[in-house]
N, C-alpha and C positions, 0 to 999 in steps of 0.2 A: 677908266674902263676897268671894271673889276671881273680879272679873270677866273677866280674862283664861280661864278654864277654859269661859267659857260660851257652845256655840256660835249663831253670830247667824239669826233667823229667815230673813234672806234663803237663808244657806244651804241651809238644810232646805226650803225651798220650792225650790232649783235640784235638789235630792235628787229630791224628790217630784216635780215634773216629770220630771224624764230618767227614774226610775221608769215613770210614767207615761206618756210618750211611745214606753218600749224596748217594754212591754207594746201598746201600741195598734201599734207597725208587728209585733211578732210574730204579730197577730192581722190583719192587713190582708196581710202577704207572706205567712205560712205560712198552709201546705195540707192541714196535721196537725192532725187533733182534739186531739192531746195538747199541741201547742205553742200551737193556741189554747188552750186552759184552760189551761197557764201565765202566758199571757199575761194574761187575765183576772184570774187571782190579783195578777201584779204590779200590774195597776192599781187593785186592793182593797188592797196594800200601800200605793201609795202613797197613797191616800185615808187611812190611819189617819197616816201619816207627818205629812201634813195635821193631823190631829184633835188629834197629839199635839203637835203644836208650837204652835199655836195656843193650846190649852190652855193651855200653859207660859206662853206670852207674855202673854195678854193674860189669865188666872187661874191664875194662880201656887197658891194654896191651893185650890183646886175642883179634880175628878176625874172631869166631863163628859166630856170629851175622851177621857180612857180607857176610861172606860165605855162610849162610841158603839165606840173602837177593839176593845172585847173583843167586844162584840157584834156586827159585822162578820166579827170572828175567827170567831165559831161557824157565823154564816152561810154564811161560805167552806170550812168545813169541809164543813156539809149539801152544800153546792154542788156541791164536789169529788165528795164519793161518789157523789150521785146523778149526775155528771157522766158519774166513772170508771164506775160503772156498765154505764151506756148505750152506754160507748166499748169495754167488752169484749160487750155482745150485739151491738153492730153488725159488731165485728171475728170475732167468731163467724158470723155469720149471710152476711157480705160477701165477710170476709175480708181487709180495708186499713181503715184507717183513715183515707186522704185522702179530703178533701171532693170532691175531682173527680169522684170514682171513684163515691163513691153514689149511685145514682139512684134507689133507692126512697125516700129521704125528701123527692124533691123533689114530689112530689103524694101 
């Protein structure tokens, strides 16, 4: 087993953060339905990013971790469509997709 090829857990946790930090300002600065629900996904990516290195580390032969990450996987899928959805009747019905702009969802 050649240890040199294997990369260290700190790493993947500095991964999974900046993941998870680029997603949360995309969703605190932008004004776009569609950049926040990017931004949402990446910080569902970096949660499995998480799951999977964790797994690795500290159960090397178990497949917890990727199981929670598949299932995450599917959820962000339902998530997306019934997302996108919603984001093409508003833009139909509106006309824009910026949060500023809508005022019928705020009451």
């Amino acid at each position: 087993m050649n240890l040199s090829s294997e990369i260290p857990l700190q790493y993947m946790l500095v991964l999974s953060t900046l993941v998870f930090f680029i997603g949360l300002v995309s969703i605190i600065i932008r004004r776009n339905l569609i950049t926040m629900l990017m931004g949402i996904e990446l910080m569902l990516n970096a949660v499995n990013i998480n799951f999977v290195a964790f797994n690795h580390y500290l159960f090397p032969n178990r497949l917890e971790g990727h199981f929670f990450t598949m299932i995450i996987i599917a959820i962000a899928a339902a998530e997306a469509a019934v997302a996108i959805a919603l984001i093409i009747n508003i833009y139909r019905k509106v006309g824009t997709v910026s949060v500023d702009d809508i005022e019928e969802l705020k009451y």
